[in-house]
N, C-alpha and C positions, 0 to 999 in steps of 0.2 A: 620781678620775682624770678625766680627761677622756674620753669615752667614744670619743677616738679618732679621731687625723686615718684612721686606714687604717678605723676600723668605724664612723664620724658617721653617714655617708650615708645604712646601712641599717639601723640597730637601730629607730630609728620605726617603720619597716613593720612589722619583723619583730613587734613591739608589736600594732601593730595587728592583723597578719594572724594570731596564731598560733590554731592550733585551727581553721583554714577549713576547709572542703572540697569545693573548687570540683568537680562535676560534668560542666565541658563538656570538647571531643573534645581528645585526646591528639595527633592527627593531624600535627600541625604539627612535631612533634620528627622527625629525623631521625636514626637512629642509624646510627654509622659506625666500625668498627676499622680503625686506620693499618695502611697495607697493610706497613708496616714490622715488627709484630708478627709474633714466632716461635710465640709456642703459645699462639693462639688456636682451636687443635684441641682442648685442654686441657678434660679434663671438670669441674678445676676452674674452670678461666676461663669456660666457658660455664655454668656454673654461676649462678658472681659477678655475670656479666654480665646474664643474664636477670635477676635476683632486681634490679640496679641499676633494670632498665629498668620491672622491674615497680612498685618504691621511687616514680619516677619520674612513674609512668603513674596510679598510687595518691593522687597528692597528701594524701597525707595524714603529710606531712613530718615531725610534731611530736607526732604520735599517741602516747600511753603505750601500750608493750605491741602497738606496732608489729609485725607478723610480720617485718619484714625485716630490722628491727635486735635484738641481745641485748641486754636491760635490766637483767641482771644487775648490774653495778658504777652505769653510769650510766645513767637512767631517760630522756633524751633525744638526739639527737641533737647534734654540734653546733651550738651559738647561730649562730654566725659564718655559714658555710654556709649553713643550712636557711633563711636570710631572702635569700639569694641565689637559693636554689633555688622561694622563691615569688614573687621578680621574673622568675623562666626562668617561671612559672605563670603568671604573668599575662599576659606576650608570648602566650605559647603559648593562652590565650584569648581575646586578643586578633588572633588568626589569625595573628601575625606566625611567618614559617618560623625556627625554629631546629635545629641541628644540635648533637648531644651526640656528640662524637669520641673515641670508648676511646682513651687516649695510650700505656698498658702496665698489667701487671697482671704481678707478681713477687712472689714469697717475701720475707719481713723477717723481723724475729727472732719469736720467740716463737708460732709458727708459725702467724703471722699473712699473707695479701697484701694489698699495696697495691693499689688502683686507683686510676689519675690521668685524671680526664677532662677534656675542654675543650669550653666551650658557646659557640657562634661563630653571627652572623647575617649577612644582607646587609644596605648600608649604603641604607635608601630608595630601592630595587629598582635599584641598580646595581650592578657587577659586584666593589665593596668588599665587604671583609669585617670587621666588627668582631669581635676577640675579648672574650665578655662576664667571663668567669672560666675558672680551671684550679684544680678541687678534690683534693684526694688523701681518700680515707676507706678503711677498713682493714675488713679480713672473716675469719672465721675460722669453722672448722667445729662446731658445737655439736649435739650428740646425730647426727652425723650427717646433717647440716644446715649451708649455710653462712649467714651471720648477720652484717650490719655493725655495729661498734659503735665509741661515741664516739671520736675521733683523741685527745682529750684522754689518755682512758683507757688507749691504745696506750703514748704518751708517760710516761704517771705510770707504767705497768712499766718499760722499757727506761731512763729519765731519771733521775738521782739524788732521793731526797726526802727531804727534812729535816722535823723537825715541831716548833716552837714554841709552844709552848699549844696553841690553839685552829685554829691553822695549819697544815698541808700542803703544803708549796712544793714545787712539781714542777720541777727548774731544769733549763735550756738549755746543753746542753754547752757554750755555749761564756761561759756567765756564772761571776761570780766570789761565788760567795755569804756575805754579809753580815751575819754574824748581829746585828750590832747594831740594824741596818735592822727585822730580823722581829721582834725582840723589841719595839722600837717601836708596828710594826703591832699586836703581839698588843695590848699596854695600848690603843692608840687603839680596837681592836676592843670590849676590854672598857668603857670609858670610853662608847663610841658606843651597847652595849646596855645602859648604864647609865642613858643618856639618853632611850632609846626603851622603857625598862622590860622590856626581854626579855631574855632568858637570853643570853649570848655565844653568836654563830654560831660553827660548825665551818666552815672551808670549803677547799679545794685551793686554792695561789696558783699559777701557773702564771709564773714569772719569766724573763723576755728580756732583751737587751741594746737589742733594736728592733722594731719591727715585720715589718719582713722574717725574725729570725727565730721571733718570734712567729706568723706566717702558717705557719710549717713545722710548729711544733704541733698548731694548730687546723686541718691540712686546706686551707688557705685559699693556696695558689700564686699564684695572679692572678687583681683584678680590674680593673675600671678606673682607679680610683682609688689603688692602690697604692703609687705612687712621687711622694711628696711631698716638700715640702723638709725638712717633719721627720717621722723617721722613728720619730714618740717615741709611747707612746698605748697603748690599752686598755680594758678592758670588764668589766662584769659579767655574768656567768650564772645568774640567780635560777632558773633550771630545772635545773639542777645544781649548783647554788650553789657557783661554781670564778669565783675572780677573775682574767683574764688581764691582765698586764703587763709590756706593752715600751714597759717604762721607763728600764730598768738598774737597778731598785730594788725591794728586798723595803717595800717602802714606798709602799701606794697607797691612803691614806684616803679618796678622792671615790669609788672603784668601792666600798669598801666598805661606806661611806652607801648604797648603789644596795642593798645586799643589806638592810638593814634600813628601808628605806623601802618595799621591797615584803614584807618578811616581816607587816612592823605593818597596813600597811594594801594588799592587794595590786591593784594596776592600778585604782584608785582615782583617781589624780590625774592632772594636764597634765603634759609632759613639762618646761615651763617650772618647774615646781613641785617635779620631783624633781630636775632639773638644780640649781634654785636651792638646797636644799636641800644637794644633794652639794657643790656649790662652797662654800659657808659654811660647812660645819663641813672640808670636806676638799679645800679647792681644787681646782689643777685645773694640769696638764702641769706639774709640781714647785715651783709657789709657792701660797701659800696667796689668799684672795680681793680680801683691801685689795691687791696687788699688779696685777689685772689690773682692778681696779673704776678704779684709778691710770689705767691704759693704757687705759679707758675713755673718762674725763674726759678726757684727753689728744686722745683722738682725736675725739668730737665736740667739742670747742672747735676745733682744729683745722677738723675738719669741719660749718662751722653748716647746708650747705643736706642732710646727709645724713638721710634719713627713718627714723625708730625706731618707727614709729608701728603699721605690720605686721609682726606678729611672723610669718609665714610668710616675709617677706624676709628675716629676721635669725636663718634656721636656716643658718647658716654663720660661717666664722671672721672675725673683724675683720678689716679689710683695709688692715693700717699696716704690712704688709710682715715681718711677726712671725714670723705661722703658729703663735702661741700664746691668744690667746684668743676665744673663739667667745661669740656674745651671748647664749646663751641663759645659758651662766653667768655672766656678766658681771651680766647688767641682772638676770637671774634671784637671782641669789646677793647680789646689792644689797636686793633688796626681802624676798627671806625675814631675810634678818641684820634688817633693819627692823621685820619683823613679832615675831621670837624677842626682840628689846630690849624690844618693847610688851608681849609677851604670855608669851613663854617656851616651853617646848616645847609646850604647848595649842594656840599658836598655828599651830605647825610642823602639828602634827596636825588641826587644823581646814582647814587647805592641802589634808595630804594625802587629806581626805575630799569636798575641795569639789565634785569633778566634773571629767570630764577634757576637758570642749569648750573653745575660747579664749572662749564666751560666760562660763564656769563659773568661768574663771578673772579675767577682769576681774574678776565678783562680786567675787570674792576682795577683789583689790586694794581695791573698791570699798568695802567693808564693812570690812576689817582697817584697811587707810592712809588710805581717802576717795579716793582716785584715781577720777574719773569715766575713762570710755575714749575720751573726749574727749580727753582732755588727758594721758595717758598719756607722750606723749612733753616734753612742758610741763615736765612732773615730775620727769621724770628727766632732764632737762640743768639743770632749776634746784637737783635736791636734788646733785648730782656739784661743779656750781659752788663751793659750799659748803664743801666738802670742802677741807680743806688742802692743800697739793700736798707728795710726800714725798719726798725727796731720794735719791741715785742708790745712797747707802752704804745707806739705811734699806729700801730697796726690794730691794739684793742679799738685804739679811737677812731677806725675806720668802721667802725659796727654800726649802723644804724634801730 
């Protein structure tokens, strides 16, 4: 899959940052119930509420065995979220003021509440207000104790689920499910741990028609980036090992290379290398690789003065007016397919042990292809060149 025009932004952090715990002052949150709220007298609501602020005040987002969350069913939080909630951590140590605004807190089924918050700053101390996100996550009372636990988990009760092999689709009321689609998945699943040498993963799919209502699952209302021009995308959860997809399809092999590329070798590699990786065997936003390597070539030829050479500038999507493909799988998934023809999955696996700094991963390239980092981008406008150009019917038939 594509990891996601609605979740691209933040899954690197959340990478990076999981398991911190920043020690500096809380001070900078401001907490606030809408004066519009009726029963915030509620000994359950003040309950909920403290326990959120303390979640909050705790930074310790991601922690197993968490006191604030039940780990019961699932042992983390949600993915989506809690990297949101460690960009609200960093403002907040970096002294900037934020404000966390209870929106409501009600009953839902399985007697479970919601609580909907919203994290809002000033815009570079004038009198704007940015809204940074609007999270929903779900609480329920455990021995006597109330307890938040993953929104996913909410949703896999109350949501239809189907189960396909090795599958668990938890699907979105308002999708139309597919069996032919899951069965698919199941063999590509099996077929993908055939290839990595491990046993077939189990994992929950979580199935949308989009990402708007893919955010209703996972807790995730609004953040900034939201409302793109497509509304298509998805992710993987190696901490829960639950694949999310609003795609409109039980059918999403790039997220679930992401689950076997950290089961084999875990946090190991550059993100260029697991990106490159998912897109080669499992494309990316519904076509498979030679499709967007196509609309690659297309666009640096097109564009000869555009620079490829910093991969920090080219963590974002092509910009030919698509809003389908993003370079890291592009130029990524070009060079692992190049590496697996030389060397085969040893090679994939020597990738994904290399190191994960971009010094670790030139090496890479260095040592696998001969690519000096010099000439990095040299290489890849003249190996693209090369490339045959594939016609408009041949390229439909890359869509999965």
């Amino acid at each position: 899959m594509k990891k996601s025009i609605l979740f691209l932004i933040f899954l690197s952090q959340l990478a990076a940052s999981i398991g911190q715990n920043n020690s500096a002052s809380n001070e900078a949150i401001v907490y606030h119930v809408n004066s519009n709220i009726k029963n915030s007298d509620a000994d359950y609501f003040k309950e909920i509420e403290m326990n959120w602020k303390k979640y909050l005040n705790a930074q310790e987002y991601v922690r197993r065995n968490n006191i604030h969350w039940n780990n019961d069913e699932m042992a983390f939080p949600d993915y989506s979220y809690v990297s949101l909630l460690m960009e609200l951590r960093a403002k907040v140590n970096n002294n900037d003021p934020i404000q966390c605004t209870i929106m409501g807190l009600m009953p839902v089924k399985n007697n479970y509440y919601l609580l909907k918050t919203m994290y809002t700053q000033p815009v570079n101390g004038t009198e704007k207000i940015d809204i940074n996100h609007i999270i929903s996550v779900y609480a329920k009372k455990y021995n006597d104790k109330y307890q938040f636990i993953n929104s996913t988990q909410y949703h896999k009760e109350i949501f239809e689920n189907q189960t396909i092999g090795d599958i668990n689709y938890i699907i979105h009321p308002n999708h139309d499910f597919q069996k032919d689609n899951a069965i698919k998945m199941n063999d590509f699943n099996n077929k993908i741990a055939g290839l990595f040498e491990l046993e077939p993963i189990k994992f929950d799919y979580v199935v949308a028609n989009n990402t708007t209502d893919l955010g209703q699952i996972i807790g995730l209302d609004f953040f900034s980036f939201s409302y793109q021009p497509v509304q298509s995308g998805g992710m993987a959860d190696n901490y829960n090992t639950i694949i999310y997809a609003g795609n409109n399809s039980e059918y999403y092999p790039h997220e679930v290379v992401h689950l076997y590329t950290n089961l084999k070798f875990p946090r190991q590699y550059h993100p260029w290398i697991d990106e490159g990786i998912a897109a080669f065997f499992g494309g990316s936003t519904g076509y498979e690789l030679a499709w967007h390597v196509q609309k690659l070539k297309t666009f640096l030829h097109k564009n000869p003065d555009f620079e490829i050479k910093d991969l920090s500038k080219l963590e974002t999507l092509m910009s030919n007016g698509e809003y389908m493909t993003d370079f890291r799988y592009a130029i990524g998934g070009f060079l692992m397919e190049k590496i697996y023809k030389n060397e085969g999955m040893q090679g994939l696996f020597d990738a994904l042990q290399a190191g994960r700094s971009e010094a670790d991963y030139f090496a890479l390239l260095k040592d696998k292809l001969g690519i000096e980092r010099s000439q990095f981008e040299k290489y890849i406008r003249e190996e693209l060149a090369k490339l045959q150009e594939i016609s408009e019917a041949a390229m439909e038939r890359l869509k999965y």
